[in-house]
ZAVOTOR-673692 format. One record per residue (C-alpha): residue number from 1; residue in three letters; x, y, z. Coordinates in nm, 4 decimals. Layout:
BEGIN
<rec i="NUM" aa="ALA" u="X" v="Y" w="Z"/>
...
This chain:
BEGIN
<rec i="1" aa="UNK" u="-1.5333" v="0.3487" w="-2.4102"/>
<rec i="2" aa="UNK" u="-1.7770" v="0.3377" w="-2.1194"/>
<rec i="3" aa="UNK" u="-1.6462" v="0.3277" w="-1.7682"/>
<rec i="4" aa="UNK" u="-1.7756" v="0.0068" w="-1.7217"/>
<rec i="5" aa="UNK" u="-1.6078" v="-0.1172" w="-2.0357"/>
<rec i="6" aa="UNK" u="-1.3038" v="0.0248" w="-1.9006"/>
<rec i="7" aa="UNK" u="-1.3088" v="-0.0770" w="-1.5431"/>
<rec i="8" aa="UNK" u="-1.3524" v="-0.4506" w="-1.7178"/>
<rec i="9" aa="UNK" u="-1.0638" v="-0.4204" w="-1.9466"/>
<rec i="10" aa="UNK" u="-0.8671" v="-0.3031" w="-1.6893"/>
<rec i="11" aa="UNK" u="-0.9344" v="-0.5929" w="-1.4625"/>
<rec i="12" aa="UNK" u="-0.8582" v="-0.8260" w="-1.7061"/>
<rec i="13" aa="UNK" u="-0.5226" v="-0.6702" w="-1.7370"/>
<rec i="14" aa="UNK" u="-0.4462" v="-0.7004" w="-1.3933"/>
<rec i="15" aa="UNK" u="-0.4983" v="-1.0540" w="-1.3747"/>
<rec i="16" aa="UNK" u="-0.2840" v="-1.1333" w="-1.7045"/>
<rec i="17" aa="UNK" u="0.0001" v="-0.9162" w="-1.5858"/>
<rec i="18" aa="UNK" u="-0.0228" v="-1.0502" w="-1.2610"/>
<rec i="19" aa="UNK" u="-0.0402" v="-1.4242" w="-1.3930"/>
<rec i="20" aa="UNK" u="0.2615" v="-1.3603" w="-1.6284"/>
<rec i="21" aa="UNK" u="0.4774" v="-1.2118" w="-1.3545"/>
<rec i="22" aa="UNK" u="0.4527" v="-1.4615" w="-1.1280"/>
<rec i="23" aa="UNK" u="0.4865" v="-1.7130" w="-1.3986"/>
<rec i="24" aa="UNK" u="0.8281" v="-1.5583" w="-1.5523"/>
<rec i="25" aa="UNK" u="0.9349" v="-1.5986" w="-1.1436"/>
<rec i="26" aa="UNK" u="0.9995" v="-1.1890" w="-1.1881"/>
<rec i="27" aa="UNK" u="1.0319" v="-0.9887" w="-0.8543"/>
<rec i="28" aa="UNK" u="0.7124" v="-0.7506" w="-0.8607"/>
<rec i="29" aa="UNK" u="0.8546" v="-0.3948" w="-0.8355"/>
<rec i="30" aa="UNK" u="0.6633" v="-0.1099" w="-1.0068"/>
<rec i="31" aa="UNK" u="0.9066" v="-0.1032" w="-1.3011"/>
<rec i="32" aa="UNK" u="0.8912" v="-0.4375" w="-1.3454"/>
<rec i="33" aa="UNK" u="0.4927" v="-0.4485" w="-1.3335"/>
<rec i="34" aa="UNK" u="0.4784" v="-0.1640" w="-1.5276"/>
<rec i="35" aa="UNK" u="0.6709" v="-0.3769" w="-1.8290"/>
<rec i="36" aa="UNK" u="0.4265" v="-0.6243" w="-1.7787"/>
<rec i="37" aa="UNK" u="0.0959" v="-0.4488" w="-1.7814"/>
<rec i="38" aa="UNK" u="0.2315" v="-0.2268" w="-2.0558"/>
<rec i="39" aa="UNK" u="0.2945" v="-0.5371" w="-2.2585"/>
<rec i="40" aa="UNK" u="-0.0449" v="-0.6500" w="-2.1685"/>
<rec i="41" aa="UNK" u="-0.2426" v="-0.4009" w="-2.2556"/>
<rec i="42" aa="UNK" u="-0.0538" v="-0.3440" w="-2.6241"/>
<rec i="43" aa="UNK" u="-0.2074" v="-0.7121" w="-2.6503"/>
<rec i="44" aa="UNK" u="-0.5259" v="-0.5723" w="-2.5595"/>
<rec i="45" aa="UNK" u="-0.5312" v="-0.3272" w="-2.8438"/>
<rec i="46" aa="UNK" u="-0.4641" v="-0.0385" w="-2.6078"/>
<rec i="47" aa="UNK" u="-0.2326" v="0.2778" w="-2.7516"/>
<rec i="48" aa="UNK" u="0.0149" v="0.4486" w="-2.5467"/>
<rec i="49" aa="UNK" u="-0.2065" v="0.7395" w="-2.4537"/>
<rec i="50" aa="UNK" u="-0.4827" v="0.5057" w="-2.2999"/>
<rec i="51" aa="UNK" u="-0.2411" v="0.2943" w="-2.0877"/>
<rec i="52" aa="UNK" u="-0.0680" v="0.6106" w="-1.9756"/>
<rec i="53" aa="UNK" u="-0.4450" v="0.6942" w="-1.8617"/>
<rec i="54" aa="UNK" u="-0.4855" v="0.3629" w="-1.6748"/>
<rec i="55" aa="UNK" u="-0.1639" v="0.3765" w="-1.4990"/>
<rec i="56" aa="UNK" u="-0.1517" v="0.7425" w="-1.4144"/>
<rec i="57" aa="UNK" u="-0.5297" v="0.8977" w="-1.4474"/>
<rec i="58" aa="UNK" u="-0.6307" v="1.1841" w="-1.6255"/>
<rec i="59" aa="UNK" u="-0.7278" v="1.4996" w="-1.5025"/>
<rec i="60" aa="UNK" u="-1.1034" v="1.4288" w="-1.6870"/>
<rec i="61" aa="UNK" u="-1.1404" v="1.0959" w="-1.4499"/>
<rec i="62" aa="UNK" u="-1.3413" v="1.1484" w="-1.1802"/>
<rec i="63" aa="UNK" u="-1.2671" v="1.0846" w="-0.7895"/>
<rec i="64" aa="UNK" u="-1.5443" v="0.8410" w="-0.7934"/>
<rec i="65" aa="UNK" u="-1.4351" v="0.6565" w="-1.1202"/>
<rec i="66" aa="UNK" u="-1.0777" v="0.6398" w="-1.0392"/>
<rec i="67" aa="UNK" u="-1.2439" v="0.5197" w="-0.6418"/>
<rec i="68" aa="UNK" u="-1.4369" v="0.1958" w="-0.8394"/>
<rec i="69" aa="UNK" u="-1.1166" v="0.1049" w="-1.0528"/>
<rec i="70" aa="UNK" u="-0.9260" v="0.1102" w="-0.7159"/>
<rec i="71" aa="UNK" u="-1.2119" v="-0.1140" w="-0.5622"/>
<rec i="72" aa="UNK" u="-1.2393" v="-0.3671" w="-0.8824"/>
<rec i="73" aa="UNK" u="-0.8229" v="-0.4217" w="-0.8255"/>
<rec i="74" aa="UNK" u="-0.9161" v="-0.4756" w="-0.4691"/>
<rec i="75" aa="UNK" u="-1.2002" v="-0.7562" w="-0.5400"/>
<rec i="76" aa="UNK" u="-0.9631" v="-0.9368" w="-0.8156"/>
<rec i="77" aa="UNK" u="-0.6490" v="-0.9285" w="-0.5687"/>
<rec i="78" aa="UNK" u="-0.8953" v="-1.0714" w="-0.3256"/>
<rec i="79" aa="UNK" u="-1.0626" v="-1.3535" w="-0.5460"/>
<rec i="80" aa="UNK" u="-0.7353" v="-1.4412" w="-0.6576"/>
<rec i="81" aa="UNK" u="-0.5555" v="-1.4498" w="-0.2486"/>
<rec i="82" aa="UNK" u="-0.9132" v="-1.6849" w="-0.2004"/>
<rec i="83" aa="UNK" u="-0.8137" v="-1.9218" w="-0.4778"/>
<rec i="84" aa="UNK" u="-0.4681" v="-1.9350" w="-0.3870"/>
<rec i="85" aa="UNK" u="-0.4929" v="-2.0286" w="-0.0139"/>
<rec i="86" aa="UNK" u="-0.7663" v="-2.3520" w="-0.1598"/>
<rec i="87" aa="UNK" u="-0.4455" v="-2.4454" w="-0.4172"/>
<rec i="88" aa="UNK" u="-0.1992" v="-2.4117" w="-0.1025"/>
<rec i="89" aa="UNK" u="-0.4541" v="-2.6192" w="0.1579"/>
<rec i="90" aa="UNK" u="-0.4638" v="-2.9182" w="-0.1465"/>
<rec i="91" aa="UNK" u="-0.1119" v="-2.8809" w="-0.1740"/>
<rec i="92" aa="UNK" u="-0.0611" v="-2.9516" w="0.2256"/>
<rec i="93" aa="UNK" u="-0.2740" v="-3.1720" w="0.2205"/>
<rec i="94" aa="UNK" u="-0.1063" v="-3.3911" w="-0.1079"/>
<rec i="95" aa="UNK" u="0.2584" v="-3.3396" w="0.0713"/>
<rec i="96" aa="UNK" u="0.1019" v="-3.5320" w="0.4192"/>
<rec i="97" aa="UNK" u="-0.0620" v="-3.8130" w="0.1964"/>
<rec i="98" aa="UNK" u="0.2846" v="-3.8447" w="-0.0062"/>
<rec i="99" aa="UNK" u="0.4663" v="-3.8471" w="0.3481"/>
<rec i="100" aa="UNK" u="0.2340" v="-4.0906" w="0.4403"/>
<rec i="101" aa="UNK" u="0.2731" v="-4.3073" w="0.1247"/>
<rec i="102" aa="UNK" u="0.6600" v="-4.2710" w="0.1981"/>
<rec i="103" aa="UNK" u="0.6694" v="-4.4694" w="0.5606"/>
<rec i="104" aa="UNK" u="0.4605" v="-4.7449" w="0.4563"/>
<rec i="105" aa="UNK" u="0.7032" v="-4.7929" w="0.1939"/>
<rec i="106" aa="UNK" u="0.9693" v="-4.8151" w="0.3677"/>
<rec i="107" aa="UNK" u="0.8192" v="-4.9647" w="0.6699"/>
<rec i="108" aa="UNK" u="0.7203" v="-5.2464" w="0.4275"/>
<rec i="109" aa="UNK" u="0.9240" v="-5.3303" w="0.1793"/>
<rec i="110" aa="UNK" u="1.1629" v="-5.5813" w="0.4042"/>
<rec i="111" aa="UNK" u="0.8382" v="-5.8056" w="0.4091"/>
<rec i="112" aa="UNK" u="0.7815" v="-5.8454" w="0.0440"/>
<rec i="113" aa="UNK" u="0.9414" v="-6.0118" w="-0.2454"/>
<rec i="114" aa="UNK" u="1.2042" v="-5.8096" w="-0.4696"/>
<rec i="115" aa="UNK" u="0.9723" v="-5.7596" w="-0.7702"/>
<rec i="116" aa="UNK" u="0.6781" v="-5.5929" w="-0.5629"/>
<rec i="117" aa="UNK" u="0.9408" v="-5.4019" w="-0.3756"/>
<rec i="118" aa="UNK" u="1.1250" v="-5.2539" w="-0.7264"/>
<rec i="119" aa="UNK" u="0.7568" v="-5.1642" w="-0.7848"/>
<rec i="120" aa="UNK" u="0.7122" v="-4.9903" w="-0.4441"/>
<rec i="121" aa="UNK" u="1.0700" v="-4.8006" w="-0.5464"/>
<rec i="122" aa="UNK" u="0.9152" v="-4.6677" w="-0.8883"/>
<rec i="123" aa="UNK" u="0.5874" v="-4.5689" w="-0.6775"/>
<rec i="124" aa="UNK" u="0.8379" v="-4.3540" w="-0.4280"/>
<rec i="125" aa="UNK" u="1.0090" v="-4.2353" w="-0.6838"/>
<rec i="126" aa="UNK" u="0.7248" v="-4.0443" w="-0.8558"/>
<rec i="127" aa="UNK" u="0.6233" v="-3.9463" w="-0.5151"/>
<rec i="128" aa="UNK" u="0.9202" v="-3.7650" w="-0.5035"/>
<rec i="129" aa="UNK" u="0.9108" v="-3.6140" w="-0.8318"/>
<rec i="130" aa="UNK" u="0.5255" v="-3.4963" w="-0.7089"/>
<rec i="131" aa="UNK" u="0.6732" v="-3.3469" w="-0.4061"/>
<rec i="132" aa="UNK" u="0.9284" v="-3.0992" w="-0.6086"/>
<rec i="133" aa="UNK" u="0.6414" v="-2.9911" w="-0.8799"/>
<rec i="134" aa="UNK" u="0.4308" v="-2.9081" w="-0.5080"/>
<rec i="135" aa="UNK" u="0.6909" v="-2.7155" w="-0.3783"/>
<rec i="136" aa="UNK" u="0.7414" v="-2.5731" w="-0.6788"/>
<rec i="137" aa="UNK" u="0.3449" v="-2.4727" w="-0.7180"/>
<rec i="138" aa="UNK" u="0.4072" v="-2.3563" w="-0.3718"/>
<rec i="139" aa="UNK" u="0.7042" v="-2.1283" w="-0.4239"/>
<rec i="140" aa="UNK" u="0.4657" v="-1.9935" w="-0.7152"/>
<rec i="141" aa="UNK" u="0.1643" v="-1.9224" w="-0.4776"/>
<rec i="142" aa="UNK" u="0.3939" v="-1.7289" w="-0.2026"/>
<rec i="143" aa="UNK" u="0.4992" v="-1.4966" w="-0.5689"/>
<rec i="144" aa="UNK" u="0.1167" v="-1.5008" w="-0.6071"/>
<rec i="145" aa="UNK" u="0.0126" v="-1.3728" w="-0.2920"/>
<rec i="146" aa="UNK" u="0.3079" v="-1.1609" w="-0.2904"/>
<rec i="147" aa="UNK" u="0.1586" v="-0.9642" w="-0.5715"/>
<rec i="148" aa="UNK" u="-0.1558" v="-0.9381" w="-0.4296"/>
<rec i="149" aa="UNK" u="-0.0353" v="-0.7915" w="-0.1512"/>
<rec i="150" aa="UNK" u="0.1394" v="-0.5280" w="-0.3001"/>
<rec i="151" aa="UNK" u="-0.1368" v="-0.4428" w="-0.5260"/>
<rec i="152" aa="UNK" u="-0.3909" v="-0.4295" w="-0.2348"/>
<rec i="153" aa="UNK" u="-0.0900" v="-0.1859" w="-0.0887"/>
<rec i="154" aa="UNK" u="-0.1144" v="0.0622" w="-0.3793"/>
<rec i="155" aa="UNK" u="-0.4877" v="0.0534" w="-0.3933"/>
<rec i="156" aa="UNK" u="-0.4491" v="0.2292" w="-0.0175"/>
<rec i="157" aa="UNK" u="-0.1542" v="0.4530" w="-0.1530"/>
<rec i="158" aa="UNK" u="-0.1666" v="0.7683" w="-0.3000"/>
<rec i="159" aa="UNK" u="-0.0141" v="0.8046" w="-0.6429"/>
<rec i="160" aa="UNK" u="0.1603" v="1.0994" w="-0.6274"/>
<rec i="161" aa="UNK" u="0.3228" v="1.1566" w="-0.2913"/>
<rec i="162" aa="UNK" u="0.3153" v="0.7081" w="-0.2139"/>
<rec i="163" aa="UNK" u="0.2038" v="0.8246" w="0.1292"/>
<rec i="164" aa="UNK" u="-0.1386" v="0.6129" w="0.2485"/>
<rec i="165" aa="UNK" u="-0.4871" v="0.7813" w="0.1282"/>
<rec i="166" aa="UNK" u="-0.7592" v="0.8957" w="0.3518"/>
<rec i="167" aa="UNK" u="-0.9390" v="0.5740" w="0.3314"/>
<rec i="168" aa="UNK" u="-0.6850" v="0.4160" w="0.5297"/>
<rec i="169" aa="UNK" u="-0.6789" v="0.6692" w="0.8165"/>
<rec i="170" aa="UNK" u="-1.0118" v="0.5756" w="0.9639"/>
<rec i="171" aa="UNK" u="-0.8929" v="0.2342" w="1.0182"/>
<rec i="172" aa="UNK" u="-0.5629" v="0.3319" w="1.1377"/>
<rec i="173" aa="UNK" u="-0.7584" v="0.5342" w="1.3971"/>
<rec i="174" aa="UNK" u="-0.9798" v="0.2559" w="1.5066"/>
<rec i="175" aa="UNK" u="-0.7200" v="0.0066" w="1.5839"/>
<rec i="176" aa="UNK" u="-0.4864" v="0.3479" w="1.7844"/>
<rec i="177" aa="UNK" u="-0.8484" v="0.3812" w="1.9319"/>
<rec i="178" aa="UNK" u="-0.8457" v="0.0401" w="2.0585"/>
<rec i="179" aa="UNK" u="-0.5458" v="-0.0121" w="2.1378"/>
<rec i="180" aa="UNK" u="-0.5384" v="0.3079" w="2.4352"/>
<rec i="181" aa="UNK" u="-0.8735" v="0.1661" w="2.5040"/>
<rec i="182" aa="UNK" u="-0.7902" v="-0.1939" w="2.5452"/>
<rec i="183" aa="UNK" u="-0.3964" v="-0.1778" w="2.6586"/>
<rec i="184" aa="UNK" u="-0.3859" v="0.2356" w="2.7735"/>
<rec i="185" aa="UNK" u="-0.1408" v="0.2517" w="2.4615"/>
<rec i="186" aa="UNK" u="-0.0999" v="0.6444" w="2.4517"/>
<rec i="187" aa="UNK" u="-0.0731" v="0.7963" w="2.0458"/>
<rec i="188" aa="UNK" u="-0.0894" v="1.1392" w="1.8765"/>
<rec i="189" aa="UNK" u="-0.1757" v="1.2856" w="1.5664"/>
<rec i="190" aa="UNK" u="-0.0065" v="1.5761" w="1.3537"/>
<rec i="191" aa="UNK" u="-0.2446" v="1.7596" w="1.1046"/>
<rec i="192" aa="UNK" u="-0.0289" v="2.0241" w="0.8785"/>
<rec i="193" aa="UNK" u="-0.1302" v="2.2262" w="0.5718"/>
<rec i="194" aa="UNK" u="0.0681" v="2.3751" w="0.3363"/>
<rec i="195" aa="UNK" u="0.1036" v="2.7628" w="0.3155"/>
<rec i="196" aa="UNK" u="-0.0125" v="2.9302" w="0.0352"/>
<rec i="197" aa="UNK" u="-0.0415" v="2.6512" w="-0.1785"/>
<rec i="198" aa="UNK" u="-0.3084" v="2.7782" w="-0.4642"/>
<rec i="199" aa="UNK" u="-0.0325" v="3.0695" w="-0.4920"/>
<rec i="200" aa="UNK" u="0.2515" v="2.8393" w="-0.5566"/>
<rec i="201" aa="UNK" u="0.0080" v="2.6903" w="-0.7982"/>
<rec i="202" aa="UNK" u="-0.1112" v="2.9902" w="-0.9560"/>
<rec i="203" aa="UNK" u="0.2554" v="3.1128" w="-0.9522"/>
<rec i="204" aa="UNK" u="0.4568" v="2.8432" w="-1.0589"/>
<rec i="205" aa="UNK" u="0.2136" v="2.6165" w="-1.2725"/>
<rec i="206" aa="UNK" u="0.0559" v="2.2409" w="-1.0945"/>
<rec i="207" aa="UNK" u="0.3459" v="2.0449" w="-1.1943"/>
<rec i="208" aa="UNK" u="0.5799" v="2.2695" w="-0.9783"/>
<rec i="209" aa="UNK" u="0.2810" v="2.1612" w="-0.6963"/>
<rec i="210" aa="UNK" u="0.2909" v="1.8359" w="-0.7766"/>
<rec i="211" aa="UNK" u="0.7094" v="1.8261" w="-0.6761"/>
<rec i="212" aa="UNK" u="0.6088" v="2.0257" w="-0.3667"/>
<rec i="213" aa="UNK" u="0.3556" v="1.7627" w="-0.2679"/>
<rec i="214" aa="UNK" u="0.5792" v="1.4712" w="-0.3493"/>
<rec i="215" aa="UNK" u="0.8782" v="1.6744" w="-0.1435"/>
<rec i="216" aa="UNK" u="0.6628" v="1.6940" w="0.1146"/>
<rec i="217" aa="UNK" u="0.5926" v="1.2812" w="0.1227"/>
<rec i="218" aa="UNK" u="0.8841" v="1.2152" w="0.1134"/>
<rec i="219" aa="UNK" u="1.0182" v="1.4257" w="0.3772"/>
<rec i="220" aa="UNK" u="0.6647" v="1.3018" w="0.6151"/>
<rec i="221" aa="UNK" u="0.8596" v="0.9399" w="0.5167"/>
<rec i="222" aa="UNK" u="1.2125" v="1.0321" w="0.6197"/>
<rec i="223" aa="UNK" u="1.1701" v="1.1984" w="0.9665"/>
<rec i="224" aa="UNK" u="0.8927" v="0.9961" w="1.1028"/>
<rec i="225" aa="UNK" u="0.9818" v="0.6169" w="1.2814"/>
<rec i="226" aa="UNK" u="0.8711" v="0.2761" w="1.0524"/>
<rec i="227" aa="UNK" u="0.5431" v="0.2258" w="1.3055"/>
<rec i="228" aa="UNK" u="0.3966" v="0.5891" w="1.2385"/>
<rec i="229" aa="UNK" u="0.1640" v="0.6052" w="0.9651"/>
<rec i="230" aa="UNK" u="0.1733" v="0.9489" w="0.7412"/>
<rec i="231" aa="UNK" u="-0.1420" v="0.9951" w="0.5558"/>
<rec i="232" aa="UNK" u="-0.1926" v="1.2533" w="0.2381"/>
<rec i="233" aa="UNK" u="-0.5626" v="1.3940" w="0.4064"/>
<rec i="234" aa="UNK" u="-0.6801" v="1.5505" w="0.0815"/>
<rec i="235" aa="UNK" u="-0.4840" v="1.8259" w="-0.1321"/>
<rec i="236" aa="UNK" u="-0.2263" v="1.9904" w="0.0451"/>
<rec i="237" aa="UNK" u="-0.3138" v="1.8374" w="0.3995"/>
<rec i="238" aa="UNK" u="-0.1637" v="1.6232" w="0.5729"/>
<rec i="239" aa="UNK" u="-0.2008" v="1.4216" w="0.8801"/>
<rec i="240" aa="UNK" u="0.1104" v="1.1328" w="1.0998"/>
<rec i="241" aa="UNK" u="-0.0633" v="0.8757" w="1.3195"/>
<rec i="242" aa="UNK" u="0.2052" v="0.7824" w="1.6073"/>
<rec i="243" aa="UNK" u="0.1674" v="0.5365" w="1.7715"/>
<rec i="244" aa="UNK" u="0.3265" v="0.4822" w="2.1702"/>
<rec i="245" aa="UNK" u="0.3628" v="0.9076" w="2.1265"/>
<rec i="246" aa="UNK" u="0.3239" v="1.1609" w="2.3907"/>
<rec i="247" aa="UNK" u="0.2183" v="1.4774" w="2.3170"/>
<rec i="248" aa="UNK" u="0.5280" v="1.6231" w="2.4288"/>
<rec i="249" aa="UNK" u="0.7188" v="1.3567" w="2.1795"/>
<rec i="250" aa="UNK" u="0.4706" v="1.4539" w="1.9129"/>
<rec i="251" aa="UNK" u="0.5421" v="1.7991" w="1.9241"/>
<rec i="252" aa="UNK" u="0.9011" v="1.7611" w="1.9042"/>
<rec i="253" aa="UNK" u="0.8199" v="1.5307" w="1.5781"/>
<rec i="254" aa="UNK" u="0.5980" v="1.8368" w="1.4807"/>
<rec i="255" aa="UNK" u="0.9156" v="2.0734" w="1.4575"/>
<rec i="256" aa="UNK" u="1.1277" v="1.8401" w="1.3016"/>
<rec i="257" aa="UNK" u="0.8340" v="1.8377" w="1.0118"/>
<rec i="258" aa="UNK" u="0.8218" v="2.2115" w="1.0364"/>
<rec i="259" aa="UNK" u="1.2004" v="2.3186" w="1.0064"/>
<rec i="260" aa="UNK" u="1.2723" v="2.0754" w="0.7586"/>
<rec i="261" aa="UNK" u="0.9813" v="2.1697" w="0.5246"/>
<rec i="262" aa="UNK" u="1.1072" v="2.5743" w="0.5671"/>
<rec i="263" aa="UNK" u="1.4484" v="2.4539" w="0.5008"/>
<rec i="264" aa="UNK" u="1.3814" v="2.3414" w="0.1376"/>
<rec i="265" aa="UNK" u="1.4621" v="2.5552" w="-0.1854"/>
<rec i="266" aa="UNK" u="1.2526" v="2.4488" w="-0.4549"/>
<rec i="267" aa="UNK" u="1.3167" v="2.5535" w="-0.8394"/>
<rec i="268" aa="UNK" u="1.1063" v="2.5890" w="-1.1183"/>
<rec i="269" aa="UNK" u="1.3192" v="2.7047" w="-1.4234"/>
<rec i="270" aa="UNK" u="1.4925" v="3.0352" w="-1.3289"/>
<rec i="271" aa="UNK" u="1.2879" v="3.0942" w="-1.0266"/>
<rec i="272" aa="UNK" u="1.3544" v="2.9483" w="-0.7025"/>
<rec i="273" aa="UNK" u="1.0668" v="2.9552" w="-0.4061"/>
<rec i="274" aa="UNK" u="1.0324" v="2.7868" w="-0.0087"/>
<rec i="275" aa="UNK" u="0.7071" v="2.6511" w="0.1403"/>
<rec i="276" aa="UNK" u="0.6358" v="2.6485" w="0.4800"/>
<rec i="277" aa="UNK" u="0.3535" v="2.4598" w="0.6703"/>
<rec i="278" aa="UNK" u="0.1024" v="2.5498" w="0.9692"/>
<rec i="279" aa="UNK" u="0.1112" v="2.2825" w="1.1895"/>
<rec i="280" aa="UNK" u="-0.1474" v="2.1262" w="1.4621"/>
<rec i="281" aa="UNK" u="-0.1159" v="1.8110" w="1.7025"/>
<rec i="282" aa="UNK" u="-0.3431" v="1.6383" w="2.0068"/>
<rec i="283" aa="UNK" u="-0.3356" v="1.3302" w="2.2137"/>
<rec i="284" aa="UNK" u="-0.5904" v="1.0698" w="2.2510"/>
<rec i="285" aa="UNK" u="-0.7565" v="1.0834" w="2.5684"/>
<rec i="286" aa="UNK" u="-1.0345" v="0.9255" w="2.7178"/>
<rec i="287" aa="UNK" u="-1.3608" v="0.9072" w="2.5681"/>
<rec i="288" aa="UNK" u="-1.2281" v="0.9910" w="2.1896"/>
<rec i="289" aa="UNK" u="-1.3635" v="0.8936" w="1.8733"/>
<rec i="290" aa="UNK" u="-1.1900" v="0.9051" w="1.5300"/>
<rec i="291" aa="UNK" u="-1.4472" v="1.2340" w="1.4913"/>
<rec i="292" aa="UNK" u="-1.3568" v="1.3957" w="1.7961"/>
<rec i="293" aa="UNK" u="-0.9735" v="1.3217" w="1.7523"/>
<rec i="294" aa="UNK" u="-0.9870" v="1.4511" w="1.3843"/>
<rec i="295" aa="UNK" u="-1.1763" v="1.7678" w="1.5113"/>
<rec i="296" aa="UNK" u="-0.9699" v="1.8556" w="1.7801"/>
<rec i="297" aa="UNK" u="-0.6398" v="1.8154" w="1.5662"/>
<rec i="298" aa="UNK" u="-0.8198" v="2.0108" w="1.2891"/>
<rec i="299" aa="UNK" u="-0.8889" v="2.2925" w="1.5604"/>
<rec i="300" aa="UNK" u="-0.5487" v="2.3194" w="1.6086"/>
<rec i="301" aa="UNK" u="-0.4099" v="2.3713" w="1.2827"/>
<rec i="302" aa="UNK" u="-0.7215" v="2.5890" w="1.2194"/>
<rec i="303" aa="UNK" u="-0.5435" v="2.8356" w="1.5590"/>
<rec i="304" aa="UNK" u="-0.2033" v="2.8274" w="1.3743"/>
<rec i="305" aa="UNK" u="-0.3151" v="2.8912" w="1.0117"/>
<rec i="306" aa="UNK" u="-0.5160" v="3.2173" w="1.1948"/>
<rec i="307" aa="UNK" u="-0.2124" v="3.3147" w="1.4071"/>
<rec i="308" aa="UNK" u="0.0883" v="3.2438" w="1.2508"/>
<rec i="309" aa="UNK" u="0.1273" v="3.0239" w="0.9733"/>
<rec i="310" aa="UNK" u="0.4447" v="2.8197" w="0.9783"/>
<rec i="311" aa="UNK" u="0.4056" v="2.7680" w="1.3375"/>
<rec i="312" aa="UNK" u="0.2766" v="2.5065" w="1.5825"/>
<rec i="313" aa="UNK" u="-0.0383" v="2.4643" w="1.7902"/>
<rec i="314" aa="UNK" u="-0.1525" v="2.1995" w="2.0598"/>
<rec i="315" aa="UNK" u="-0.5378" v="2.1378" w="2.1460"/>
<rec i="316" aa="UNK" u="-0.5044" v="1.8869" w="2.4416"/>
């Protein structure tokens, strides 16, 4: 199947397994999506293996394929959000007309005859009924854009380690960028790269890298506050936006990150190994761009990995 083909097919999975979801009144958590689209795609005359390919990837997809899939769930999620806020304006819009139609009712019906007012009661009664089938095509739309939402979240996610991708970090940047610019809002950024990594690779097989890098995630989740923003950089880097941070507050973040990481045993079968990670951090300060905060950061790490790996260095 061409990529095209595929990219197609795949979008019109999305939307039924999005559709159905919603429509069942199911709360959209992975596993339950997963049900969904699995079920889906069956219906599409898909096999196990090729789902597990759409869900997942495969090691013979490329960056750039697996980059336009991400963008075609990105223009569906936001066709759909488009669609849904013109069904929620018409809905507002019918609820003030039937709250309308409801005061001149009442407002009226002491002037008029008993038969015309029974008439008027019928009239507000079907109003009424209206107004539950609106609310309940609104409750639908907040599921709706609920979904989209959390797809257009895992579109900026990575897979593996659910840490945001690279992608995101430029416009994480910009708004840190504007925000010392506009309101002298102070932030840092952490850059770390694993030790050794192709060796625990090479050693210990990719899967045993994969549970490193997902270790790693979820550690980078763990010590750092709700507002920071860790960010998988590309293969076994790493980088923490925080925000409000001093780069004396950074660095103490920085040796959380570091001791913890050391601290780990990991196993693969019989064999037990630790990881450790070279560390770098910066502060904003005037005059920065995303390029010259990203180089100076990367400088940093790039004096610890040729010092002493495991360690910490600062580039102010």
């Amino acid at each position: 199947m061409s990529m095209k083909n595929e990219s197609e097919k795949l979008s019109a999975i999305i939307k039924e397994a999005l559709y159905r979801a919603t429509k069942r009144n199911m709360v959209l958590t992975p596993f339950n999506y997963y049900k969904v689209f699995t079920e889906v795609a069956l219906e599409y005359g898909l096999d196990e293996a090729e789902i597990h390919k759409m869900l997942y990837g495969m090691a013979d997809v490329s960056a750039a394929e697996l980059e336009e899939l991400k963008k075609r769930v990105l223009e569906i999620a936001t066709n759909v959000k488009d669609v849904t806020v013109n069904v929620e304006k018409s809905i507002t819009e019918s609820e003030n007309t039937y709250d309308m139609t409801i005061r001149n009712i009442d407002e009226y019906k002491s002037r008029i005859d008993d038969s015309i007012a029974s008439e008027l009661e019928k009239i507000k009664y079907i109003n009424a009924s209206l107004k539950a089938e609106l609310e309940a095509a609104r409750q639908v739309l907040e599921k709706q854009k609920m979904a989209i939402e959390n797809i257009k979240e895992l579109s900026l996610k990575d897979h593996l380690t659910g840490l945001y991708l690279r992608k995101y970090m430029n416009e994480v940047l910009d708004t840190a960028l504007y925000n010392y610019n506009r309101y002298s809002k102070v932030f840092s950024i952490i850059m770390l790269d694993l030790d050794d990594f192709k060796k625990i690779n090479d050693t210990y097989g990719h899967l045993a890298g994969d549970e490193v890098l997902k270790v790693i995630g979820s550690i980078l989740k763990r010590i750092t506050r709700r507002s920071d923003i860790p960010i998988r950089y590309g293969g076994d880097e790493f980088i923490v936006v925080l925000p409000e941070t001093k780069l004396e507050d950074a660095i103490t973040v920085a040796k959380k990150i570091r001791d913890k990481i050391a601290s780990v045993t990991f196993k693969k079968d019989k064999m037990e190994f630790k990881c450790t990670a070279s560390i770098g951090v910066t502060q904003v300060k005037d005059g920065d761009t995303v390029e010259s905060l990203l180089e100076r950061v990367d400088k940093a790490l790039y004096q610890t990995k040729h010092s002493q790996k495991g360690e910490i260095s600062v580039v102010e």
